[in-house]
C-alpha positions as CSV (number, residue, x, y, z in Angstrom):
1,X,7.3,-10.0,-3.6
2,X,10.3,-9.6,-6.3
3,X,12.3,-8.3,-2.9
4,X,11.5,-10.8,-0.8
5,X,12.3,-13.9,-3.1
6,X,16.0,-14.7,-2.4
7,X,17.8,-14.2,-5.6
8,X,21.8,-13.6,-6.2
9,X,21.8,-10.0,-4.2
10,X,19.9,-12.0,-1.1
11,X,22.3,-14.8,-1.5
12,X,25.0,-12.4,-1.4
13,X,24.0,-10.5,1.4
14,X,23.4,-13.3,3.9
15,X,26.9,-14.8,3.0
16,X,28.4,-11.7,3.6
17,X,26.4,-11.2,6.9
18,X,27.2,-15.3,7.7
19,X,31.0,-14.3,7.0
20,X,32.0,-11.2,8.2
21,X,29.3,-9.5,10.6
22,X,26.4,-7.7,10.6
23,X,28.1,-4.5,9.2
24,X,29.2,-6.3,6.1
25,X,26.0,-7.7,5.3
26,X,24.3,-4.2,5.5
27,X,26.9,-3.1,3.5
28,X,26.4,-5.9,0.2
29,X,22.6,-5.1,0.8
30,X,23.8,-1.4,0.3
31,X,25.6,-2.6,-3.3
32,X,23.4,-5.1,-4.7
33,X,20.7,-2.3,-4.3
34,X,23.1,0.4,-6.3
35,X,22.9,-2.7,-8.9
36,X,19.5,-1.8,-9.4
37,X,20.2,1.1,-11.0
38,X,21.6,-0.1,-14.2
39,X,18.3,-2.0,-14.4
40,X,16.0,1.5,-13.9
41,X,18.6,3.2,-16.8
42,X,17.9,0.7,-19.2
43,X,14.4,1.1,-19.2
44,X,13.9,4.3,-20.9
45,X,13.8,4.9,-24.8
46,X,16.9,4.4,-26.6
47,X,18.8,4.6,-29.5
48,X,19.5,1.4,-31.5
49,X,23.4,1.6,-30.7
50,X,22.3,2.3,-26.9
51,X,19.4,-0.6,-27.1
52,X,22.4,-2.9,-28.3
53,X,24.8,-2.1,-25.3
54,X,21.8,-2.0,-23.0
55,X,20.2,-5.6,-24.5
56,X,24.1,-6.8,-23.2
57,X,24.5,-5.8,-19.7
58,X,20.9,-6.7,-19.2
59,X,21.9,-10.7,-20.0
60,X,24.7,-9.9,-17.8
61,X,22.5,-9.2,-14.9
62,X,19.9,-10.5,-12.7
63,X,17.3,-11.6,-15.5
64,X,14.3,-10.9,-12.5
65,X,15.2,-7.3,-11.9
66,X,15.4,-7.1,-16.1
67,X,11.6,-9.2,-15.4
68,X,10.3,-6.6,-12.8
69,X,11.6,-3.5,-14.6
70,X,10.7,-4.4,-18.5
71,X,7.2,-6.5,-17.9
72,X,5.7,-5.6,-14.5
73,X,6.7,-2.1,-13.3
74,X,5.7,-0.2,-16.5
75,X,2.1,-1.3,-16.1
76,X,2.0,1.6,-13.3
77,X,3.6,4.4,-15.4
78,X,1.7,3.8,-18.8
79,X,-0.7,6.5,-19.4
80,X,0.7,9.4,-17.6
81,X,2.1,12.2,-20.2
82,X,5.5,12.4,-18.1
83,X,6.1,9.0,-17.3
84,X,9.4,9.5,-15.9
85,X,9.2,11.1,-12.6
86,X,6.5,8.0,-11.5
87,X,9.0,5.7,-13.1
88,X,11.8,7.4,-10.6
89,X,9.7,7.4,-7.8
90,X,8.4,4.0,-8.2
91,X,12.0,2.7,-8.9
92,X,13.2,4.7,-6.1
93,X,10.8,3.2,-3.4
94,X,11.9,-0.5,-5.1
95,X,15.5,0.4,-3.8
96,X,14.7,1.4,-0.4
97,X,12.4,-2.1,0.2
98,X,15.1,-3.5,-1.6
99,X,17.8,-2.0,0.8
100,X,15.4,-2.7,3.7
101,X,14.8,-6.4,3.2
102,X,18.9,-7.2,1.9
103,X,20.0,-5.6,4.9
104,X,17.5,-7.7,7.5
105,X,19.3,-10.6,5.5
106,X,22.5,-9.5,6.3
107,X,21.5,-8.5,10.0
108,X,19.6,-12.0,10.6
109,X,22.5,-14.2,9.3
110,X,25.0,-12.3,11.6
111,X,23.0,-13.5,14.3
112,X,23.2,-17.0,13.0
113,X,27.4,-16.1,12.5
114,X,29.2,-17.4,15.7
115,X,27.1,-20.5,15.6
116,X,28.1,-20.9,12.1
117,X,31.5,-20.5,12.6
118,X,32.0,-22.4,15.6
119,X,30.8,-25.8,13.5
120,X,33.0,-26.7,10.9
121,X,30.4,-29.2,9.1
122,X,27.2,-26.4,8.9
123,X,30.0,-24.0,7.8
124,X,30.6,-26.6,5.0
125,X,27.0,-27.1,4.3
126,X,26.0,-23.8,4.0
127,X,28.8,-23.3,1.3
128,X,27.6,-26.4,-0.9
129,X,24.1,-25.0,-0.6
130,X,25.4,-21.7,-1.6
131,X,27.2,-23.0,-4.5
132,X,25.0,-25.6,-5.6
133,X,21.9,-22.3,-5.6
134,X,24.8,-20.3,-7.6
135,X,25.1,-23.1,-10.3
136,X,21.0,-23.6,-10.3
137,X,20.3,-20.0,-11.0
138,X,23.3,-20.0,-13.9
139,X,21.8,-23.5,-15.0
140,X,18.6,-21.8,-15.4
141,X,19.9,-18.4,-16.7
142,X,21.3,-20.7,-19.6
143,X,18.2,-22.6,-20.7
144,X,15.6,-19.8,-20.4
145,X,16.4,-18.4,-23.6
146,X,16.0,-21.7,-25.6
């Protein structure tokens, strides 16, 4: 479910698919999914220096992934006396649905390219969608912690 609802990486991936082909939305699906890895690094124990740095670059990025990786993922490792090798595995099969579904984004809206393309006034919808989603999810990133 965190996969599937479009967030920044989906948005990303279908305008790359919608702009420059099917190959180039496979390959932003590829790169928002090595994003996720920041996400799986700062969930382990830390130092209070590291917990500093890591508390940064988490309000830097996507505040669902920080969601799904703090609050909802370590309800599955919790208990086991090595929880790291389940919180890898888990983590690892998030990337590959993660990669999976970003890169049927990307494939789908290259179908949906030429016809794009070929009308100036969907062209310029799609973009004021696109934007006007980008300043939603920053409007919303900005009031959240108030």
């Amino acid at each position: 479910m965190i996969v599937a609802t479009p967030g920044t990486g989906a948005l990303y991936t279908i305008a790359a698919g919608l702009s420059r082909g099917a190959r180039a939305g496979v390959v932003a699906g590829a790169g928002c999914t090595l994003g996720i890895l920041p996400h799986l690094l700062a969930s382990g124990p830390r130092s209070d220096l590291e917990v500093i740095r890591t508390a940064v670059a988490i309000n830097v990025l996507n505040p669902k992934l920080t969601i799904f990786f703090f609050a909802f993922l370590p309800q599955f490792v919790s208990g086991s006396a090595d929880p790291l090798p389940r919180m890898l595995l888990l983590s690892l099969v998030f990337m590959l649905v993660t990669f999976v579904v970003f890169a049927l984004y990307g494939w789908v809206a290259a179908g949906f390219r030429r016809r794009v393309l070929e009308r100036p006034r969907v062209l310029q919808w799609l973009r004021r969608v696109f934007a006007g989603t980008y300043l939603a999810l920053a409007g919303r990133l900005a009031v959240e912690g108030r």
